[in-house]
C-alpha positions, 0 to 999 in steps of 0.5 A: 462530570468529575466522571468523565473519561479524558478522550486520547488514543493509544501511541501510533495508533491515529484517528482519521478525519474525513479529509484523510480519509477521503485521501486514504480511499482514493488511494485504495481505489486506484490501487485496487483498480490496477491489483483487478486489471492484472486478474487478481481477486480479492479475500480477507482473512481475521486480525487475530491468528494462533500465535504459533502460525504467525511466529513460525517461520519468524524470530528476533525483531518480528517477534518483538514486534507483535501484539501478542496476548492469551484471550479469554478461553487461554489461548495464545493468540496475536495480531496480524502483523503483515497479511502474507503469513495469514495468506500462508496459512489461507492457501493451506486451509483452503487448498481444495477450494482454490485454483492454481495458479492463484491470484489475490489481492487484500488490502487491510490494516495490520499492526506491529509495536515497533517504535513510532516515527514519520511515516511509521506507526503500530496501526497501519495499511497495506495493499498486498498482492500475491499469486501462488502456485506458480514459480516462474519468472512471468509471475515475478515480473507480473508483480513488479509490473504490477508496483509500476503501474499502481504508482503510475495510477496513483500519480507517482511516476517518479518511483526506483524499484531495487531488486535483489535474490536472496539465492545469489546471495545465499550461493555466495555466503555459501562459497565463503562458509557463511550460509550458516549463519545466512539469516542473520546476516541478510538482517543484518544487511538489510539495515544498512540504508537505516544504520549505516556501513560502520554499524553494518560492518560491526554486526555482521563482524560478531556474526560472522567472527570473521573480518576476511568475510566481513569484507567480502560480504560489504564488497557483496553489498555495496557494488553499484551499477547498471542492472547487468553489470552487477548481475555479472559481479554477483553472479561471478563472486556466487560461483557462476551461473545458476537458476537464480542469476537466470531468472533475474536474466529473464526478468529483466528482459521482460522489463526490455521488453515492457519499456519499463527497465528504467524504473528498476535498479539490481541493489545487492543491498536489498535482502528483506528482513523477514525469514520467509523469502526465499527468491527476488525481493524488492522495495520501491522508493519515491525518487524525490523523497527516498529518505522517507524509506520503502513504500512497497515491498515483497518477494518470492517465498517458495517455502512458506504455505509448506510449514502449514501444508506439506505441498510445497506452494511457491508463491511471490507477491508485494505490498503497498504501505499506504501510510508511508506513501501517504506521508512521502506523497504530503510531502511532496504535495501530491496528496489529494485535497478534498474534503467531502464527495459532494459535488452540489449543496441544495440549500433549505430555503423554506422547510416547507419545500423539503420533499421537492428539494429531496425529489431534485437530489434523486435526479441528479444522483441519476445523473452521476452527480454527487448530492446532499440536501441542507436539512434545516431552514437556517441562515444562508450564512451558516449555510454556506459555512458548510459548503465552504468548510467541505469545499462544496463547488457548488451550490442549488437555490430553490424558492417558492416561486422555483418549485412552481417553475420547475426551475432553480438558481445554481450557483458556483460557489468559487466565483460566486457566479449565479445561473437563474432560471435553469432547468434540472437537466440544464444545471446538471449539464452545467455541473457534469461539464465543469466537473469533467473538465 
């Protein structure tokens, strides 16, 4: 015994019990139920990639950030960290085998050594979605369309989706002589909600080395109004209109037209702090709860398959990170709470009975009821215990007598109420009726 091995697990990395887990499925669910409705189809792509197709159009934090390792043949190789630069370099590989445009969905885990925290964690989920080959302002609305109606599917209808350009803002660090240092600066932006003004305002000054445009690019960041109106004001300080203040133009029109411009904010803070966007970037946030930060995020990112290809592919897409959202919706109590998919526990009343009691389960399988036999004869005490402990609501008792009958005793298992004598196709109607309610 003085061999064993302490049973733990590595810091924000979690196992799932099946409670969780049951939570985590129906999400996925759902959400790939509205991702297929819209005509996106699915792929998968390795954890592991070549270091330098992951890291090539990324630097500083996202660097820092990766499980990055040389495996056994010496090769320097790292883990997934998002599933849009692994999609990258998909479409360059697979080029002649796709259809533009093209429309996927990938849901799957990624994995990134940032620090742990509520919501956050180094092993995590996400549900992406992105059409490449097409640079149009129907495929930018048909993503935020999209993040709508997976919320709502969800049962989270209370969402605000920010948006903002990167080529706005690019025009405007541009017109000031900033754009050299363009990335830097959208970085460093994109933490003001986590860091604050002051710090912002710090960062960007030894950026910049320059307080006049220090001040202008917190004036740039920090107006706030209805979607028009701050439309107006960037385009103004931008140097007029251009491309990119017309597609946010047409974008929103087709919110208007949807019914669904509600759900949309233009936030000139938001600029994603990773490279490869190039267009519209957003990140949804739970109304009630928005300290908790973005629980879906994207943008457009016209130049990213070129570094693998030398077509240029524009793409746009968004991802759902499941965790967070599942830690803002347990917070705000709209977390599913079931403990097991079974809708009836048929009881092992004599073991001598085991082949009626599995022949009962085969029928009302066919009947699209959930089942699962007791395997042994034990008491009915700890019987029921595991009905309870999986919130089973209900229960079948067959007995000798029964069997020759041709009939059974169902039992609701919340109220303790009792059905004697009733027929297989009788119980089902019983249990489909309730279930259905």
């Amino acid at each position: 015994m003085e061999n064993l091995i302490q049973p733990r697990i590595l810091k924000g990395f979690r196992d799932f019990l099946p409670a969780s887990e049951i939570q985590r499925a129906s999400l996925i669910e759902k959400i790939t139920e509205v991702y297929r409705s819209y005509g996106f189809v699915p792929i998968d792509t390795p954890v592991l990639e070549y270091t330098e197709i992951l890291l090539r159009k990324s630097n500083g934090e996202t660097e820092k950030q990766v499980f990055r390792f040389e495996d056994n043949g010496g090769r320097d190789v790292a883990m997934r960290f998002d599933l849009t630069v692994p999609f990258a370099r998909f479409v360059a590989e697979h080029r002649a085998e796709l259809y533009f445009p093209f429309k996927r969905y990938h849901i799957a885990k990624v994995w990134r050594g940032e620090k742990p925290q509520a919501g956050r964690y180094r092993e995590f989920v996400q549900c992406d979605i992105d059409t490449v080959g097409s640079d149009s302002a129907a495929s930018d609305f048909e993503i935020l369309s999209v993040m709508k109606a997976a919320f709502e599917k969800i049962g989270v209808p209370e969402i605000v989706i920010k948006i903002n350009h990167r080529g706005i803002f690019n025009r405007f660090l541009a017109k000031i002589g900033a754009v050299d240092r363009s990335e830097d600066i959208l970085r460093t932006v994109d933490k003001l909600s986590k860091v604050g003004k002051d710090q912002v305002k710090k960062e960007i000054e030894e950026i910049t080395l320059s307080k006049e445009k220090t001040e202008l690019i917190l004036n740039y960041v920090s107006f706030s109004s209805d979607f028009q109106n701050t439309l107006a004001f960037i385009e103004d300080l931008a140097g007029g209109p251009a491309e990119d203040t017309k597609r946010l133009r047409d974008i929103y029109l087709m919110m208007k037209a949807e019914g669904i411009e509600g759900t949309f904010a233009l936030d000139t803070s938001i600029t994603r702090g990773l490279d490869y966007y190039t267009g519209i970037v957003y990140e949804t946030f739970l109304t009630d709860l928005p300290q908790i930060g973005s629980v879906c995020s994207g943008g457009r990112y016209d130049n990213l398959a070129s570094l693998y290809m030398k077509e240029r592919v524009p793409g746009v897409g968004a991802s759902i990170g499941l965790d967070r959202l599942i830690a803002g919706l347990e917070q705000l109590g709209l977390t599913d709470t079931r403990k097991s998919y079974v809708d009836a526990e048929i009881y092992c009343l004599n073991a001598a009975l085991a082949i009626e009691y599995q022949k009962t389960a085969t029928f009302f399988r066919s009947k699209g009821i959930n089942v699962e036999v007791f395997p042994d004869e034990k008491k009915m005490g700890q019987q029921y215990a595991l009905t309870q402990a999986k919130d089973i609501p209900w229960g079948i008792l067959i007995n000798d007598k029964d069997a020759k009958s041709g009939t059974m005793t169902l039992k609701d298992l919340s109220t303790r109420e009792q059905f004697e004598n009733l027929t297989a196709e009788e119980a089902a109607e019983k249990i489909l009726s309730a279930k259905h309610r």
